[in-house]
FIKOLZA-1660 file (N, C-alpha, C; in steps of 0.1 Angstrom, whole numbers, plus 5000, padded with zeros to 4 digits):
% residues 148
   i   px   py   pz ch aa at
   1 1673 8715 6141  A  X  N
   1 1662 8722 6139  A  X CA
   1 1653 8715 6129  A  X  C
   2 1641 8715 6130  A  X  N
   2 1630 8703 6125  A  X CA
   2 1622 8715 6117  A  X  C
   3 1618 8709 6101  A  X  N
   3 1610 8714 6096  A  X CA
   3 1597 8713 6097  A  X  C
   4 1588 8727 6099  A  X  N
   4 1570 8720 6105  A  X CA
   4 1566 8713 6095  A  X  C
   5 1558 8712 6100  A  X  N
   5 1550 8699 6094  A  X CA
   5 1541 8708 6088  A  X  C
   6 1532 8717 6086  A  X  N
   6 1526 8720 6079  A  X CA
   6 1524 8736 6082  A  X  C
   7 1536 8742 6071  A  X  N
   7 1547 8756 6075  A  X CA
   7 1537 8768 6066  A  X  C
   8 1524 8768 6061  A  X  N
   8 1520 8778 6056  A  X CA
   8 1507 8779 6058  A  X  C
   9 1498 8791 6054  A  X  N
   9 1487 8793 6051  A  X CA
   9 1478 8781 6046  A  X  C
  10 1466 8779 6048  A  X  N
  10 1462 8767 6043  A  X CA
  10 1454 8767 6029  A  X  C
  11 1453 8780 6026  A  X  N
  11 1447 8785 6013  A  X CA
  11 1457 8784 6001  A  X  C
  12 1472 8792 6004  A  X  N
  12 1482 8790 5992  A  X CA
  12 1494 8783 5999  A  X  C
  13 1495 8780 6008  A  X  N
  13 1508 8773 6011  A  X CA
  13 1519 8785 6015  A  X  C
  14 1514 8797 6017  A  X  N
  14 1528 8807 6020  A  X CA
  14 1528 8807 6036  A  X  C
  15 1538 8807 6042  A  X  N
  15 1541 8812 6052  A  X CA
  15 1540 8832 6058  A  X  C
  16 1544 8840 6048  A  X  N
  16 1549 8853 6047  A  X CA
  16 1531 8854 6042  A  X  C
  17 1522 8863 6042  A  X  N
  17 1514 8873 6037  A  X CA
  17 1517 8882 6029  A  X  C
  18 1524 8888 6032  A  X  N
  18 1532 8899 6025  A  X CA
  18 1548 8905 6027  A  X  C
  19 1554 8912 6019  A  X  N
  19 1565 8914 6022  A  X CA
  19 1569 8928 6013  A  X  C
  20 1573 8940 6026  A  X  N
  20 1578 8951 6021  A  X CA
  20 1592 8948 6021  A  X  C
  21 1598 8956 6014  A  X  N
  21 1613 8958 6013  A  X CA
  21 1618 8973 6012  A  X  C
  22 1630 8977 6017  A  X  N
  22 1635 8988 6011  A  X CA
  22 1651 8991 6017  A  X  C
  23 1660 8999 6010  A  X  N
  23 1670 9005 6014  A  X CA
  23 1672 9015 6021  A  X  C
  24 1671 9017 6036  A  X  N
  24 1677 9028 6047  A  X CA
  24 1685 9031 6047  A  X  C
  25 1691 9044 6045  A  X  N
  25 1700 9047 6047  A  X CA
  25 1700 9062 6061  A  X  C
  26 1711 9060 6071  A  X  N
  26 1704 9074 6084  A  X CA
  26 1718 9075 6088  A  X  C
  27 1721 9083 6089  A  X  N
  27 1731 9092 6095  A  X CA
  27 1728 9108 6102  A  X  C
  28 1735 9109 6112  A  X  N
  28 1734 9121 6122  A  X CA
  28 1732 9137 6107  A  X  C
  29 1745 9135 6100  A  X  N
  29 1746 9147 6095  A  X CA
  29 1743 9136 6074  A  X  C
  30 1733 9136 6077  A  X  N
  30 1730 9129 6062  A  X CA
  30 1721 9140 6052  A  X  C
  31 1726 9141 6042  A  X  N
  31 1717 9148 6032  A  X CA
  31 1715 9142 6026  A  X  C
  32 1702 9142 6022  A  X  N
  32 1697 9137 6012  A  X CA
  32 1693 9136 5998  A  X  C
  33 1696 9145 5994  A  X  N
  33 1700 9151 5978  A  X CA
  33 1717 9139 5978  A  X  C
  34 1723 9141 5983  A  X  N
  34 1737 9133 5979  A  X CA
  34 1737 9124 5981  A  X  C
  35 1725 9119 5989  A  X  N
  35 1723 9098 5989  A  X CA
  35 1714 9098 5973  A  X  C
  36 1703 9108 5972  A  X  N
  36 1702 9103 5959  A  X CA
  36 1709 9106 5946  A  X  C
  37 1718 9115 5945  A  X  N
  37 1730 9119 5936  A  X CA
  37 1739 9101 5932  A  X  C
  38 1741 9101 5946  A  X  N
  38 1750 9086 5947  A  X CA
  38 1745 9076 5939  A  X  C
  39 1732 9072 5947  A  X  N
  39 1723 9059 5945  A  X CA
  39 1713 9059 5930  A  X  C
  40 1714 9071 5924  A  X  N
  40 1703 9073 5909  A  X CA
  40 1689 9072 5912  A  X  C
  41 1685 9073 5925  A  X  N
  41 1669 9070 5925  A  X CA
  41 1667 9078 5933  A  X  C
  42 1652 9080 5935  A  X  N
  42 1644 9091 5944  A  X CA
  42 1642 9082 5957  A  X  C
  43 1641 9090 5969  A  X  N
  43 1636 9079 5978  A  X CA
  43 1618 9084 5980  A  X  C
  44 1613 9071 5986  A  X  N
  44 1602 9077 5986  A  X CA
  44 1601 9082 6004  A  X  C
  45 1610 9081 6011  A  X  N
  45 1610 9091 6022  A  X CA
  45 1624 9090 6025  A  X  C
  46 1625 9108 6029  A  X  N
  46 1637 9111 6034  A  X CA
  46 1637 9123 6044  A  X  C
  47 1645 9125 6054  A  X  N
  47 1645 9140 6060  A  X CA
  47 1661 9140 6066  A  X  C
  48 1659 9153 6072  A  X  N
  48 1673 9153 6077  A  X CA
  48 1666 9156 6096  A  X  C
  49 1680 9152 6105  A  X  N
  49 1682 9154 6113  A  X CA
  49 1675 9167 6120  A  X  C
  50 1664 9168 6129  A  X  N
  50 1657 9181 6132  A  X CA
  50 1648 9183 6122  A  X  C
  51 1644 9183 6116  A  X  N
  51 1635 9186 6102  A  X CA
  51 1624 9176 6108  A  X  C
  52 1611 9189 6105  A  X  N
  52 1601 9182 6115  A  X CA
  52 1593 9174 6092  A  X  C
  53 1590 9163 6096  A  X  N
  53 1583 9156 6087  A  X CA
  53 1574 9150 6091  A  X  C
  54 1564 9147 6077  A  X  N
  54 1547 9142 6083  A  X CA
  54 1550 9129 6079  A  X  C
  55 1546 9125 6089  A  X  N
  55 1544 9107 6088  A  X CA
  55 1532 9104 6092  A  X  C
  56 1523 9096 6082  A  X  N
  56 1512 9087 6082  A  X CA
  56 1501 9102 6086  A  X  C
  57 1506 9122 6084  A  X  N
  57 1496 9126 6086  A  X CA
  57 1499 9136 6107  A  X  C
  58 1506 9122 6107  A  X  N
  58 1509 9134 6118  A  X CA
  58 1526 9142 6120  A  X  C
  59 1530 9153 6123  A  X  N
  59 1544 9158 6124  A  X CA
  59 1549 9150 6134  A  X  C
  60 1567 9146 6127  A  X  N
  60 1570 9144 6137  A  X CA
  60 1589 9151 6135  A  X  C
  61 1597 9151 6144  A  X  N
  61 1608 9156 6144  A  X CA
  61 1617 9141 6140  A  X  C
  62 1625 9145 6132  A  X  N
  62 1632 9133 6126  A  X CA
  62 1648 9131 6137  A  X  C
  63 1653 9122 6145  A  X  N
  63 1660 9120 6153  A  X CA
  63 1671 9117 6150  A  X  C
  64 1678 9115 6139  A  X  N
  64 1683 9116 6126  A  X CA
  64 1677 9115 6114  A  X  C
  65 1695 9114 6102  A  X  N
  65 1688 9116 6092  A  X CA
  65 1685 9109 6091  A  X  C
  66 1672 9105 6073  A  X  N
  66 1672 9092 6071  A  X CA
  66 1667 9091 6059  A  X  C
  67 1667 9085 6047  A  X  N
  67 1672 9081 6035  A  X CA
  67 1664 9067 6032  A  X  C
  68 1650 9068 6027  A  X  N
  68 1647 9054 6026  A  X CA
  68 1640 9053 6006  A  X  C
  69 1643 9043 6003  A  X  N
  69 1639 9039 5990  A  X CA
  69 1633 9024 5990  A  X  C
  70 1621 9022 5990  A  X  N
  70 1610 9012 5993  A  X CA
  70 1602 9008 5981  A  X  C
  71 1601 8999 5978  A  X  N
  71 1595 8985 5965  A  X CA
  71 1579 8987 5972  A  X  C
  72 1573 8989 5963  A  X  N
  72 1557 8991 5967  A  X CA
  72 1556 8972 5970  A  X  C
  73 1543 8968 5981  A  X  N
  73 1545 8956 5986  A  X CA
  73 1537 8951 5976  A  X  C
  74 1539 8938 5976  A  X  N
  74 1535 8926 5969  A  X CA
  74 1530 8915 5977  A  X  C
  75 1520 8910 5974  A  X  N
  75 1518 8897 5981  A  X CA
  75 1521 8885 5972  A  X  C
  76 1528 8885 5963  A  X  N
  76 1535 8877 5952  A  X CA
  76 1549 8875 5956  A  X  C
  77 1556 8884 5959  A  X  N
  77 1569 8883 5962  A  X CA
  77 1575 8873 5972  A  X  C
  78 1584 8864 5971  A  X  N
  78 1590 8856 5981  A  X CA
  78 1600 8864 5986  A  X  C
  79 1606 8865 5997  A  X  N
  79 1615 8870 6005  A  X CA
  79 1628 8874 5995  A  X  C
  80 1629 8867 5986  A  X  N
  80 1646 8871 5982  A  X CA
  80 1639 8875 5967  A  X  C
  81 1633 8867 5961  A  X  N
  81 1630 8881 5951  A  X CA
  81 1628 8892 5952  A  X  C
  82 1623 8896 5964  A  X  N
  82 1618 8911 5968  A  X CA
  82 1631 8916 5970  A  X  C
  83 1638 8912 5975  A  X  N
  83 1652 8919 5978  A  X CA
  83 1663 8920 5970  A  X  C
  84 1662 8909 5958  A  X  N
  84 1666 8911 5946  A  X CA
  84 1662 8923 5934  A  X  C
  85 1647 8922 5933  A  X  N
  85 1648 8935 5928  A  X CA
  85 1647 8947 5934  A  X  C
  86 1648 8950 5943  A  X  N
  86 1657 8963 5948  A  X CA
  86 1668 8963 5947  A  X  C
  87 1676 8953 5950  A  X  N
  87 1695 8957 5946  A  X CA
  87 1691 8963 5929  A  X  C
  88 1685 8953 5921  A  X  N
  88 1684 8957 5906  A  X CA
  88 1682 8972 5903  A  X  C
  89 1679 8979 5913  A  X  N
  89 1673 8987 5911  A  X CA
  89 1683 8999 5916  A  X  C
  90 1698 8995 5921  A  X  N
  90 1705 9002 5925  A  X CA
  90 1722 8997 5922  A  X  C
  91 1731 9008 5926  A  X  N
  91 1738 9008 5918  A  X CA
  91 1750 8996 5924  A  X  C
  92 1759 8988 5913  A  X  N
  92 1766 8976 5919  A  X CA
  92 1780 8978 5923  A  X  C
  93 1781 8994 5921  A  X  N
  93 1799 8994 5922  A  X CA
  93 1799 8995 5938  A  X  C
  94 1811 8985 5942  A  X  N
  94 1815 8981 5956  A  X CA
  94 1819 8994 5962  A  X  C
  95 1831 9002 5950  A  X  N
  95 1837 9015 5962  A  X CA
  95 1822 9024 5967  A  X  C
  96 1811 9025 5960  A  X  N
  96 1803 9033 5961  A  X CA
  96 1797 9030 5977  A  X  C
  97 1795 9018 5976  A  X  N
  97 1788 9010 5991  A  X CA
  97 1798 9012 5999  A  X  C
  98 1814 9008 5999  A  X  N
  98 1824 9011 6005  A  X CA
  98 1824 9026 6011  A  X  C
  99 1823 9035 6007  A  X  N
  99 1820 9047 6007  A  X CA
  99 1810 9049 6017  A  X  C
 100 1799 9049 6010  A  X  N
 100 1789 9049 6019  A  X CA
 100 1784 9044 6035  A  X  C
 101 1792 9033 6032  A  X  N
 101 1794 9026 6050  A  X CA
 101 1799 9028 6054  A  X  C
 102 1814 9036 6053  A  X  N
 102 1821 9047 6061  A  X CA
 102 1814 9058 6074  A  X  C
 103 1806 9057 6063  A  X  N
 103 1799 9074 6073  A  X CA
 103 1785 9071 6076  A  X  C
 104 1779 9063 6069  A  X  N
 104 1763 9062 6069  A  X CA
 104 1763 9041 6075  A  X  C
 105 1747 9042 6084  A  X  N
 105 1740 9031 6083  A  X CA
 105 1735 9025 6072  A  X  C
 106 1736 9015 6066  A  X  N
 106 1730 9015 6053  A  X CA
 106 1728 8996 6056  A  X  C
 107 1715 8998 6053  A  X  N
 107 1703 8986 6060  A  X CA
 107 1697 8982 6046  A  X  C
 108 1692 8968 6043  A  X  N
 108 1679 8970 6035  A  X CA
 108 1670 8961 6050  A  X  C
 109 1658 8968 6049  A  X  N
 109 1647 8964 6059  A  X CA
 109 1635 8953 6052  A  X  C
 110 1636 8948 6059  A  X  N
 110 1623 8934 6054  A  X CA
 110 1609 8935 6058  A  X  C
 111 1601 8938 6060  A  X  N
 111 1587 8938 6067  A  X CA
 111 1579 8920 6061  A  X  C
 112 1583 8917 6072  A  X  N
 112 1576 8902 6071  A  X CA
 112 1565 8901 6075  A  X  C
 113 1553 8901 6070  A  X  N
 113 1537 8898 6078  A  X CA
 113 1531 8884 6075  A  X  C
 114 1532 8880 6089  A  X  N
 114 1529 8866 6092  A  X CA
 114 1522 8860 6094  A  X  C
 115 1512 8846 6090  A  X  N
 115 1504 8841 6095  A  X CA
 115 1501 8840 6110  A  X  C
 116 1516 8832 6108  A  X  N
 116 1513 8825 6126  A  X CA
 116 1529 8827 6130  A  X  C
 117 1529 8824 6139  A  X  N
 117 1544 8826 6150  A  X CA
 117 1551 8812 6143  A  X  C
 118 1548 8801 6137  A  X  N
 118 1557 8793 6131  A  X CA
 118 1562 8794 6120  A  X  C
 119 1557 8803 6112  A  X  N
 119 1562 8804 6100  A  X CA
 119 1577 8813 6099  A  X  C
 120 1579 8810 6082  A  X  N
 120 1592 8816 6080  A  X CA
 120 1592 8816 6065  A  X  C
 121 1605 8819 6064  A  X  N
 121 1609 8831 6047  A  X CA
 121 1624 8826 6050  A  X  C
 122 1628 8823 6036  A  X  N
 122 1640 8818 6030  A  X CA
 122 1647 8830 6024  A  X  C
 123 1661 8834 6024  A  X  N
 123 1668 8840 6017  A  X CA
 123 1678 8832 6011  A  X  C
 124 1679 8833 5994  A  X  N
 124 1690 8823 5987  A  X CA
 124 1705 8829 5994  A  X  C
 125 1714 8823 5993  A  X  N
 125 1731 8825 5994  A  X CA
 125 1731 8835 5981  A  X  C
 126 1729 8833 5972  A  X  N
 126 1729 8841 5955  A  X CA
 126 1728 8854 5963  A  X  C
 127 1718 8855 5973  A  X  N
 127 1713 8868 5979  A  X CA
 127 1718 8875 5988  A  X  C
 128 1720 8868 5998  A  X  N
 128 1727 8874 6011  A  X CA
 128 1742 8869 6009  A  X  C
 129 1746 8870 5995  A  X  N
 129 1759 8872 5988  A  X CA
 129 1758 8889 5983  A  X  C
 130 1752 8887 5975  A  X  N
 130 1750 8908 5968  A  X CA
 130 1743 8915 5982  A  X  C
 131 1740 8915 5990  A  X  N
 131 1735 8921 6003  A  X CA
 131 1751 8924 6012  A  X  C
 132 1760 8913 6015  A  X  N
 132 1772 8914 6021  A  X CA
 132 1779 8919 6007  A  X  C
 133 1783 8924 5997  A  X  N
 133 1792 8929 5983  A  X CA
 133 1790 8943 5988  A  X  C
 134 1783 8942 5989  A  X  N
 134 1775 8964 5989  A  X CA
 134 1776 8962 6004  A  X  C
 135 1779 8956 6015  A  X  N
 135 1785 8957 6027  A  X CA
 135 1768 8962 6039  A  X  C
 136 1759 8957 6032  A  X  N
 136 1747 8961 6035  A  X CA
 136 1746 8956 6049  A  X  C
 137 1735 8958 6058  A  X  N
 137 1729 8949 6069  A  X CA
 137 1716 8944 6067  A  X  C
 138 1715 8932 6070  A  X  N
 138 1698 8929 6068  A  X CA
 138 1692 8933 6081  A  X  C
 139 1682 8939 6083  A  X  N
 139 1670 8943 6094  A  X CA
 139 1656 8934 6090  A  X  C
 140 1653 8923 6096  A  X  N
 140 1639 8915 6094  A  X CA
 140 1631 8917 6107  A  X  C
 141 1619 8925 6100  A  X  N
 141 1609 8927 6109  A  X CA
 141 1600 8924 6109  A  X  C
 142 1593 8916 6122  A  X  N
 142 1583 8901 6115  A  X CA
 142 1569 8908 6124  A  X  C
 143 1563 8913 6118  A  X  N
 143 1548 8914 6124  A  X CA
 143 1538 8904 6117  A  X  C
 144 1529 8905 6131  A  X  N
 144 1515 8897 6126  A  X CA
 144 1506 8901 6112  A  X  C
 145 1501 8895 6106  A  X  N
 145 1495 8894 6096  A  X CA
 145 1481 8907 6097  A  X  C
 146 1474 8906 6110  A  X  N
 146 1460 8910 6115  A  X CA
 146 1450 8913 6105  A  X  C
 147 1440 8915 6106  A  X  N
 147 1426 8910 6100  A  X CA
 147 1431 8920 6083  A  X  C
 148 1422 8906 6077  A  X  N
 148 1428 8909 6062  A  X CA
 148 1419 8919 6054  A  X  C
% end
């Protein structure tokens, strides 16, 4: 695999535009008061299973549950910083993650917004080391950048 030849934006040299991050957690029978009891943080969206919730304004019925805690975006962040301080931001004991992957999906999600279809985003080993500890899954979701 060949590195491009000229892999970023031509203004700052990034490949990525921006980058959201956050921890999902969804399960059939998930409450959500006891993922945040667990995890010490509020999420900024959550519902349960049937429970109709407003997204972006319009209702919608939630298909499961789901449990999300999300890092407001940054156009500063590189890929693994961003994902670093969200672990920071949650708790490190293994049985707790152990636990939790028992019964629940438990993702952190990437939102990659991209220049062009060549580009790309590095994650350190440092990282997708504490990502596999807490027994996590990575989800990278690469959309286009579109008009700024």
């Amino acid at each position: 695999m060949s590195e491009p030849a000229d892999a970023g934006d031509a203004a700052d040299g990034r490949d990525v535009e921006r980058v959201e991050v956050a921890l999902r957690v969804t399960a059939d029978d998930l409450d959500p008061e006891r993922i945040t009891r667990m995890l010490g943080v509020a999420p900024t969206f959550a519902g349960r299973k049937g429970e109709d919730v407003d997204r972006a304004g319009v209702p919608v019925t939630q298909h499961t549950g789901t449990w999300t805690y999300a890092l407001p975006a940054s156009p500063e962040w590189e890929l693994g910083d961003a994902i670093e301080t969200l672990l920071e931001q949650l708790p490190a004991d293994p049985a707790l993650w152990e636990s939790l992957a028992g019964w629940a999906d438990v993702s952190v999600v990437c939102e990659l917004y991209v220049h062009d279809a060549g580009g790309g985003a590095r994650v350190p080993p440092d990282t997708l080391a504490r990502i596999a500890e807490r027994r996590l899954a990575l989800r990278l979701e690469i959309r286009g950048a579109g008009p700024g």
